[in-house]
LUMVEX-656979 format. One record per residue (C-alpha): residue number from 0; residue in three letters; x, y, z. Coordinates in nm, 3 decimals. Each point is the difference from the previous one (the first is absolute). Layout:
! LUMVEX-656979
drenvex k = NUM, r = Ala, px = X, py = Y, pz = Z;
...
//
This chain:
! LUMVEX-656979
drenvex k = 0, r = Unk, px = 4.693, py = -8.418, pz = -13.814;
drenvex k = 1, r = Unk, px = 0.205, py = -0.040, pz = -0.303;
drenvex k = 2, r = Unk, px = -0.096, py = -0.152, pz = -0.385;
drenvex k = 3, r = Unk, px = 0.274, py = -0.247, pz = 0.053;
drenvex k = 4, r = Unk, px = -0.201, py = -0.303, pz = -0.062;
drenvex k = 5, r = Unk, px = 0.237, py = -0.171, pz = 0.261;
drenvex k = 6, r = Unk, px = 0.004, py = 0.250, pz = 0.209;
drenvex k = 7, r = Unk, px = -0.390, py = -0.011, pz = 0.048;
drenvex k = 8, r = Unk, px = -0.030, py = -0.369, pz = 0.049;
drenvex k = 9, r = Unk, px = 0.337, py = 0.013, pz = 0.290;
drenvex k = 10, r = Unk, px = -0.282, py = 0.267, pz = 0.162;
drenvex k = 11, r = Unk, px = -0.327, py = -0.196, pz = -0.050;
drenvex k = 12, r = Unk, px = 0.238, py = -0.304, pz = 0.146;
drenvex k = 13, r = Unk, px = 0.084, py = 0.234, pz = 0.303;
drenvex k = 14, r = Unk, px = -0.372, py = 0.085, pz = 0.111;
drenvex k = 15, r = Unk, px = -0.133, py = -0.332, pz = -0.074;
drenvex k = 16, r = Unk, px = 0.238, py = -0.135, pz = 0.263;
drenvex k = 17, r = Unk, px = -0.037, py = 0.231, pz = 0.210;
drenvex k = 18, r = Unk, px = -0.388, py = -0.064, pz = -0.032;
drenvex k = 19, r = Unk, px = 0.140, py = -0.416, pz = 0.037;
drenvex k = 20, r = Unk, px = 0.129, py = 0.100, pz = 0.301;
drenvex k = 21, r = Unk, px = -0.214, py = 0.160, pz = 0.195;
drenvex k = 22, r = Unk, px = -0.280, py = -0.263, pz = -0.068;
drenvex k = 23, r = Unk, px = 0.201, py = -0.243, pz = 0.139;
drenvex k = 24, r = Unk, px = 0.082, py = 0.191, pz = 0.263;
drenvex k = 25, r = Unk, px = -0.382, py = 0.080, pz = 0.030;
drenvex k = 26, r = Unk, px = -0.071, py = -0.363, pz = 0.006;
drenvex k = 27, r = Unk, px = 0.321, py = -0.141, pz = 0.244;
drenvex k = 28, r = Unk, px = -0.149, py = 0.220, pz = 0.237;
drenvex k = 29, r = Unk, px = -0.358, py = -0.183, pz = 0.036;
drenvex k = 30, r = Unk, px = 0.144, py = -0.273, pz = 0.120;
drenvex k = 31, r = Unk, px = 0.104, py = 0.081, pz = 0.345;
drenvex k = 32, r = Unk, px = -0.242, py = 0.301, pz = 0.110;
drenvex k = 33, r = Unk, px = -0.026, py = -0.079, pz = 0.356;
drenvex k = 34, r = Unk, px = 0.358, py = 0.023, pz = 0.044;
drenvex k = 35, r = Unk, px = -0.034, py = 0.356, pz = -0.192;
drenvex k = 36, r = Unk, px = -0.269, py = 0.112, pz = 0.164;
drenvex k = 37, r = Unk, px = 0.135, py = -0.034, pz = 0.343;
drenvex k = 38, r = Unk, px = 0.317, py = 0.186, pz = -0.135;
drenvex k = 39, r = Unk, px = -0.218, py = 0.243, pz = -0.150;
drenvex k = 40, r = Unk, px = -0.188, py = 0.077, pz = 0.334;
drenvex k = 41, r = Unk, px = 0.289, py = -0.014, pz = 0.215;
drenvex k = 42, r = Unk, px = 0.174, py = 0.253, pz = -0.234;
drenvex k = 43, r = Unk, px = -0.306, py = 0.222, pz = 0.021;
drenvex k = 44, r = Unk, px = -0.137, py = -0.025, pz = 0.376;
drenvex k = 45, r = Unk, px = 0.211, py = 0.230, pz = 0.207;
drenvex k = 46, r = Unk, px = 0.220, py = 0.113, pz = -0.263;
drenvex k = 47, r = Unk, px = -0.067, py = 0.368, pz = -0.158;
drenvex k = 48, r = Unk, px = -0.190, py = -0.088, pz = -0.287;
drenvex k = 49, r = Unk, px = -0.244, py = -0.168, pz = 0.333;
drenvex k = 50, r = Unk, px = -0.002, py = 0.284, pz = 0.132;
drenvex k = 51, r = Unk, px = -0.060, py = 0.205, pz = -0.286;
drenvex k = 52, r = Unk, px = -0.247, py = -0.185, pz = -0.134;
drenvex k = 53, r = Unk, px = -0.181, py = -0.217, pz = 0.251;
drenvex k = 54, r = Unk, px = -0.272, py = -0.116, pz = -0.165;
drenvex k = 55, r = Unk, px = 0.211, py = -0.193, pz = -0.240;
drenvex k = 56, r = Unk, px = 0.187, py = -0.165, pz = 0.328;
drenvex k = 57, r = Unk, px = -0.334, py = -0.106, pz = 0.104;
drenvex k = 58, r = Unk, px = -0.058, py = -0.161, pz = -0.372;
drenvex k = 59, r = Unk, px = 0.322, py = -0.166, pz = 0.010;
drenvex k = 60, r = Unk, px = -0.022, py = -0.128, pz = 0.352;
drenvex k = 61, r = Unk, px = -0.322, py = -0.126, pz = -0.140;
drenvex k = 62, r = Unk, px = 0.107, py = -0.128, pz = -0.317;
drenvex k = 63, r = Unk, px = 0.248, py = -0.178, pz = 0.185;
drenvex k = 64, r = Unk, px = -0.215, py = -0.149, pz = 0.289;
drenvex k = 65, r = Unk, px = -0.252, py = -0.159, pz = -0.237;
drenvex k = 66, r = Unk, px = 0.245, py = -0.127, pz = -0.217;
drenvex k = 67, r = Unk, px = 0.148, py = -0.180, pz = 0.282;
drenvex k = 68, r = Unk, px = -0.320, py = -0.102, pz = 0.164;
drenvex k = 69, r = Unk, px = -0.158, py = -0.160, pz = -0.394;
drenvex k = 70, r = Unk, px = 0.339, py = -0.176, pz = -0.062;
drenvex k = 71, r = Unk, px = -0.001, py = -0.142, pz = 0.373;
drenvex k = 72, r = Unk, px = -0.343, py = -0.106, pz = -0.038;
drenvex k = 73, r = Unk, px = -0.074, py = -0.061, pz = -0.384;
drenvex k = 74, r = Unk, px = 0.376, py = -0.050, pz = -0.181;
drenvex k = 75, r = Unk, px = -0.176, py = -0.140, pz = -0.290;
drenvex k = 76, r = Unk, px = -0.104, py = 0.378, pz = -0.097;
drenvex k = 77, r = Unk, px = 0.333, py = 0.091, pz = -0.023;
drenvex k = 78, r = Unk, px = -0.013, py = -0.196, pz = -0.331;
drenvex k = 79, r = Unk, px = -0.207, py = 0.267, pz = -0.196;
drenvex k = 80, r = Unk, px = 0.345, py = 0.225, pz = 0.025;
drenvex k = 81, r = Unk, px = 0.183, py = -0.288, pz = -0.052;
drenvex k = 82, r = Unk, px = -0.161, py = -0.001, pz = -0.380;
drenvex k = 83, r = Unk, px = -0.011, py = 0.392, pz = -0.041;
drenvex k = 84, r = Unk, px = 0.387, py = -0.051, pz = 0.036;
drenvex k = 85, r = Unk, px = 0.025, py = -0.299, pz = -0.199;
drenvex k = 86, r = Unk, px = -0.230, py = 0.260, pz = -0.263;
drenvex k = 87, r = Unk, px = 0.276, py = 0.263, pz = 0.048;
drenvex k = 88, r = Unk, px = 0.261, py = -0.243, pz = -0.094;
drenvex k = 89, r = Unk, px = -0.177, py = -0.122, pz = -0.334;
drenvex k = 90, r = Unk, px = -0.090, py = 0.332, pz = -0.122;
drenvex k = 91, r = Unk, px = 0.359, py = 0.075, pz = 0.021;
drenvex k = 92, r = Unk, px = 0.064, py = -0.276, pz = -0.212;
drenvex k = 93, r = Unk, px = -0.249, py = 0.159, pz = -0.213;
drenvex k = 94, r = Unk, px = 0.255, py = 0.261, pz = -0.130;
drenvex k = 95, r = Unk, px = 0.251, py = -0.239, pz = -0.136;
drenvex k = 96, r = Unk, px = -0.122, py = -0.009, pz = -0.337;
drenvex k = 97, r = Unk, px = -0.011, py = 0.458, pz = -0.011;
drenvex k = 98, r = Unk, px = 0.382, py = -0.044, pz = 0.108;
drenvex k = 99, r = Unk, px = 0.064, py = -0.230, pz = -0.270;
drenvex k = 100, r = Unk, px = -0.195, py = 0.150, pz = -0.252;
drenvex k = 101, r = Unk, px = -0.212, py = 0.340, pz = 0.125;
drenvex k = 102, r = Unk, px = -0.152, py = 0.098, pz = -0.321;
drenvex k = 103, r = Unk, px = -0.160, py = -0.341, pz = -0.107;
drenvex k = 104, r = Unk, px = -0.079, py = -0.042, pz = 0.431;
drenvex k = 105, r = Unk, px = -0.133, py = 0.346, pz = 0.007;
drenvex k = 106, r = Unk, px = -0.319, py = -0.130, pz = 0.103;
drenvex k = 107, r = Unk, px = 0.140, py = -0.125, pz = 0.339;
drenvex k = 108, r = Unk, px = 0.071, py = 0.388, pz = 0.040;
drenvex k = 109, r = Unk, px = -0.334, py = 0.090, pz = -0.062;
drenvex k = 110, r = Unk, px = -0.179, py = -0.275, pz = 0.203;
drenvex k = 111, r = Unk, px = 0.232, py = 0.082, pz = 0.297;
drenvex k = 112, r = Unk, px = -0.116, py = 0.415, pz = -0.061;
drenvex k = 113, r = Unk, px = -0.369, py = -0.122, pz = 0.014;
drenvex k = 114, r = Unk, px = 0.107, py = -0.191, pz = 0.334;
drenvex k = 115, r = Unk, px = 0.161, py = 0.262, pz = 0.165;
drenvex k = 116, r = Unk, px = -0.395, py = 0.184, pz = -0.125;
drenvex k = 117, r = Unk, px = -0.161, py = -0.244, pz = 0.182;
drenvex k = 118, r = Unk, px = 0.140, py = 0.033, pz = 0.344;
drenvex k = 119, r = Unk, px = -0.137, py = 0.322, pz = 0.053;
drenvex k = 120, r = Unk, px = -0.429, py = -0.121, pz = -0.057;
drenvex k = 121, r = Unk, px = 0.129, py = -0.313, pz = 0.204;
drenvex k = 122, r = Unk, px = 0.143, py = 0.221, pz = 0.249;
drenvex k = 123, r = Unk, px = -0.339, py = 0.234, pz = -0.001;
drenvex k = 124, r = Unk, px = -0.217, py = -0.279, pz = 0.028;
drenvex k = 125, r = Unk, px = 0.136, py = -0.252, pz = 0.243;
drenvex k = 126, r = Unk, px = 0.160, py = 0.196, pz = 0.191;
drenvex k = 127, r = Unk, px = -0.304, py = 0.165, pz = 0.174;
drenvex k = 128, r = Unk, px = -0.146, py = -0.396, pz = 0.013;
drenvex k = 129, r = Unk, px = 0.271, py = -0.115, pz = 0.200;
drenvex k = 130, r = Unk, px = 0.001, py = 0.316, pz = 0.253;
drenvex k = 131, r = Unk, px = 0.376, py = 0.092, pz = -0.152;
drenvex k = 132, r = Unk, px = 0.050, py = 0.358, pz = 0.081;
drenvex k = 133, r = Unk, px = 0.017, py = 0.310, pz = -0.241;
drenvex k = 134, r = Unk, px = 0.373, py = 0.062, pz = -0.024;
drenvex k = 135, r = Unk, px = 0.026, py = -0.379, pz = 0.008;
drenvex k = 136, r = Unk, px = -0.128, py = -0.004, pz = -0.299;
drenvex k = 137, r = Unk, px = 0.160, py = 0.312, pz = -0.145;
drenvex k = 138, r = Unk, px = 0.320, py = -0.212, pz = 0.053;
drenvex k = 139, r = Unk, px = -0.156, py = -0.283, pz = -0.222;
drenvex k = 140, r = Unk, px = -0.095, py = 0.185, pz = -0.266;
drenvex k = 141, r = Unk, px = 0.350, py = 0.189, pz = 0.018;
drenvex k = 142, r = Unk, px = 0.141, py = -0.330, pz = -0.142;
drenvex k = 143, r = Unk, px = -0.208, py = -0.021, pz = -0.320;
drenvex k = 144, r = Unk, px = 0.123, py = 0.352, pz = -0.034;
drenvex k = 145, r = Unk, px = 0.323, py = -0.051, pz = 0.064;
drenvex k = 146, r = Unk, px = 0.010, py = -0.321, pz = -0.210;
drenvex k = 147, r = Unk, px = -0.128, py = 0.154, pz = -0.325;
drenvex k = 148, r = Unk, px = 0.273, py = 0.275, pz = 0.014;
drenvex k = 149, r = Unk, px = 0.304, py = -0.221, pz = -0.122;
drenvex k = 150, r = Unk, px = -0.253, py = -0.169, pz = -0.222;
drenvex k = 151, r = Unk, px = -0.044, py = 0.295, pz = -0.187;
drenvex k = 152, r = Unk, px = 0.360, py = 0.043, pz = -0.060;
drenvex k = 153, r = Unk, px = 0.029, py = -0.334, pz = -0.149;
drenvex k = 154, r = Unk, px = -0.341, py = 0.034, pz = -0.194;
drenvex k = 155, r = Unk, px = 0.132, py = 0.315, pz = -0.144;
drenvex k = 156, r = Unk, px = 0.362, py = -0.197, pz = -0.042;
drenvex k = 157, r = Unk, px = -0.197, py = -0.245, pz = -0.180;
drenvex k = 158, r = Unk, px = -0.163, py = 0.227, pz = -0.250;
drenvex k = 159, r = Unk, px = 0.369, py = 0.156, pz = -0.093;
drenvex k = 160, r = Unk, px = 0.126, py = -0.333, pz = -0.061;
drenvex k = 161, r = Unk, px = -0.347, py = -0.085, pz = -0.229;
drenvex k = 162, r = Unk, px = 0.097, py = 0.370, pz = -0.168;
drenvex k = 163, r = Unk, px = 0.369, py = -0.122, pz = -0.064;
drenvex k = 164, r = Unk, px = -0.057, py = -0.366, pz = -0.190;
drenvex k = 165, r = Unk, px = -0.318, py = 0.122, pz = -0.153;
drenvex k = 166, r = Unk, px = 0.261, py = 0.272, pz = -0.146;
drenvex k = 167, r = Unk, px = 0.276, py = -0.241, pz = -0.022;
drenvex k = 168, r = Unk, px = -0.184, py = -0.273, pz = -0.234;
drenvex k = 169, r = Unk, px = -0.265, py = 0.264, pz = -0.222;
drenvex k = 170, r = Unk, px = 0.245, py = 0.299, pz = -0.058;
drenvex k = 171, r = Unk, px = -0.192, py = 0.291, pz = -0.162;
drenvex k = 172, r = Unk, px = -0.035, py = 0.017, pz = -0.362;
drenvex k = 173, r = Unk, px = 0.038, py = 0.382, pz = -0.062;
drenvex k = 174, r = Unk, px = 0.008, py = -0.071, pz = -0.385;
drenvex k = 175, r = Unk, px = -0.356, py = -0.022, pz = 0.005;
//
């Protein structure tokens, strides 16, 4: 990354959309997870990665069939994903204020890195509760991972761009 103050903030732009984006995308895709589960099992059952790995064709064919079956019988459930993608959406909206202004928004940064912290105990602890298996939940946690990664690029983006106006309005006095 380069000093040029402009420079920086065009980068800390680029990985907070990028970040935008794929929480949208994250949350869009709540909405209609029967439909994607039945593409995801018919992709996997009798396809290679079926064969492969069959245990995960039985999960998705399960996955799948009690989807179907709890929106058939209870649709009104379907309205807890409804507001995890509605949550998506909003903390999207979140990072407005870090592309407008990322040093005096840095916090947003830093609350979205202890976020992305927090899916892994969640994932630990609730997973085992609600019978989801151990890769399952590897996958989970792989987001918070995943998530922090261009977070740290704008955190550190941040800091260089704190460096540069703290530099720009006190210059050093090497007289004294």
């Amino acid at each position: 990354m380069t000093d040029n103050p402009e420079q920086v903030r065009r980068s800390v732009r680029r990985w907070l959309w990028i970040f935008i984006v794929c929480l949208v995308l994250s949350g869009l895709t709540a909405f209609p997870l029967e439909t994607e589960t039945r593409w995801l099992a018919d992709l996997v059952v009798g396809g290679p990665i079926g064969e492969r790995f069959p245990a995960l064709a039985d999960r998705a064919v399960q996955v799948r069939d009690a989807l179907a079956e709890t929106n058939a019988r209870h649709p009104f459930l379907a309205y807890g994903t409804d507001w995890l993608a509605f949550a998506h959406l909003v903390i999207a909206v979140a990072f407005w204020g870090p592309l407008k202004d990322p040093v005096r928004n840095v916090w947003v940064i830093k609350w979205a890195m202890i976020a992305c912290a927090g899916v892994i105990p969640l994932a630990l602890i609730c997973g085992p509760l609600r019978g989801i298996p151990l890769y399952w939940r590897f996958v989970d946690m792989s987001f918070g991972v995943v998530g922090v990664v261009p977070l740290l690029v704008v955190l550190r983006g941040i800091r260089r761009l704190e460096w540069a106006e703290a530099v720009r309005t006190r210059p050093l006095d090497l007289t004294a």
